[in-house]
C-alpha positions as CSV (number, residue, x, y, z in Angstrom):
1,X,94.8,70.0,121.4
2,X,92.6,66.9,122.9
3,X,91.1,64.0,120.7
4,X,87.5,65.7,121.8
5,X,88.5,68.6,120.1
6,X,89.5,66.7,116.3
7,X,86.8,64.2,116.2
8,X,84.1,64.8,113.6
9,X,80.9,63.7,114.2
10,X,78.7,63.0,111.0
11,X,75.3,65.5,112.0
12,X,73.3,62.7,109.6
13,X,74.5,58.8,111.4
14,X,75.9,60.2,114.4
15,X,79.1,58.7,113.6
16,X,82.3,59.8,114.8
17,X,85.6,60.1,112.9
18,X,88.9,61.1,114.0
19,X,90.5,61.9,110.3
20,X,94.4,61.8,110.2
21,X,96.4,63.5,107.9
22,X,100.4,63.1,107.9
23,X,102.4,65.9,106.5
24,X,105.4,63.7,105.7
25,X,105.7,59.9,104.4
26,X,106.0,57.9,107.4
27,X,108.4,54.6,106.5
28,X,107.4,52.6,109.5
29,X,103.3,52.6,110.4
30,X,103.9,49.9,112.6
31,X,106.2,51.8,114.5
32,X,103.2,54.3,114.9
33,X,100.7,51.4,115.6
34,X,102.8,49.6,118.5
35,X,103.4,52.3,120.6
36,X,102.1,53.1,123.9
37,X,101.0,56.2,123.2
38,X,98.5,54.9,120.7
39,X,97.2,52.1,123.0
40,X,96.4,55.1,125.3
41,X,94.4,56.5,122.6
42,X,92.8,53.7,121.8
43,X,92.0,52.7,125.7
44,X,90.6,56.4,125.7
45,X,88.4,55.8,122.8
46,X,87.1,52.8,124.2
47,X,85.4,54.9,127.1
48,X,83.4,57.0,124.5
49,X,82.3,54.8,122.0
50,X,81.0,51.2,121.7
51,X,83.0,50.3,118.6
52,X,86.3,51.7,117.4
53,X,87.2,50.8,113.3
54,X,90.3,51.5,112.3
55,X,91.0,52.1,108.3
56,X,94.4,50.6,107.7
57,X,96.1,51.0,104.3
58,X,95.6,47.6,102.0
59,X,99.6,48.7,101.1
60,X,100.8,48.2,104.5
61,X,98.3,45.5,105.7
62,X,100.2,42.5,106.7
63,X,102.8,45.2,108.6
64,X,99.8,47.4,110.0
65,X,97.8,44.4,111.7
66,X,100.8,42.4,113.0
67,X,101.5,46.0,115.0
68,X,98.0,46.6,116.5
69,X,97.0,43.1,118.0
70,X,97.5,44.9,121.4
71,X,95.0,47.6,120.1
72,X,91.9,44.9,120.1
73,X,90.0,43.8,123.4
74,X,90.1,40.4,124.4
75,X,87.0,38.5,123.8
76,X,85.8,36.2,126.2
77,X,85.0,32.6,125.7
């Protein structure tokens, strides 16, 4: 199955959400957030949409964001 084919589009503000629901506990987010494979999704995203939000758990936080730095764009100075 593609990423086209799970995100949900909001038919009111346009806006698109790619919901994610885990069947089991995961121990290790970051793990999930550092990997290639989700800078490939992320690099994907960034070619349909002009802004990509991502919801990260307030538990997890300090974990979560230290793992997706290489998620973000660079932003020129």
């Amino acid at each position: 199955m593609s990423v086209e084919e799970v995100i949900w589009t909001d038919p009111i503000t346009n806006l698109a959400f790619l919901p994610v629901v885990m069947k089991s506990r995961v121990p290790h987010t970051a793990d999930i957030l550092g990997a290639a494979r989700m800078r490939q999704l992320f690099d994907s995203l960034r070619e349909h949409y002009d802004y990509v939000v991502v919801d990260l758990s307030p538990l997890a936080s300090v974990t979560d964001v230290r793992a997706t730095p290489h998620l973000s764009i660079p932003t020129s100075t």
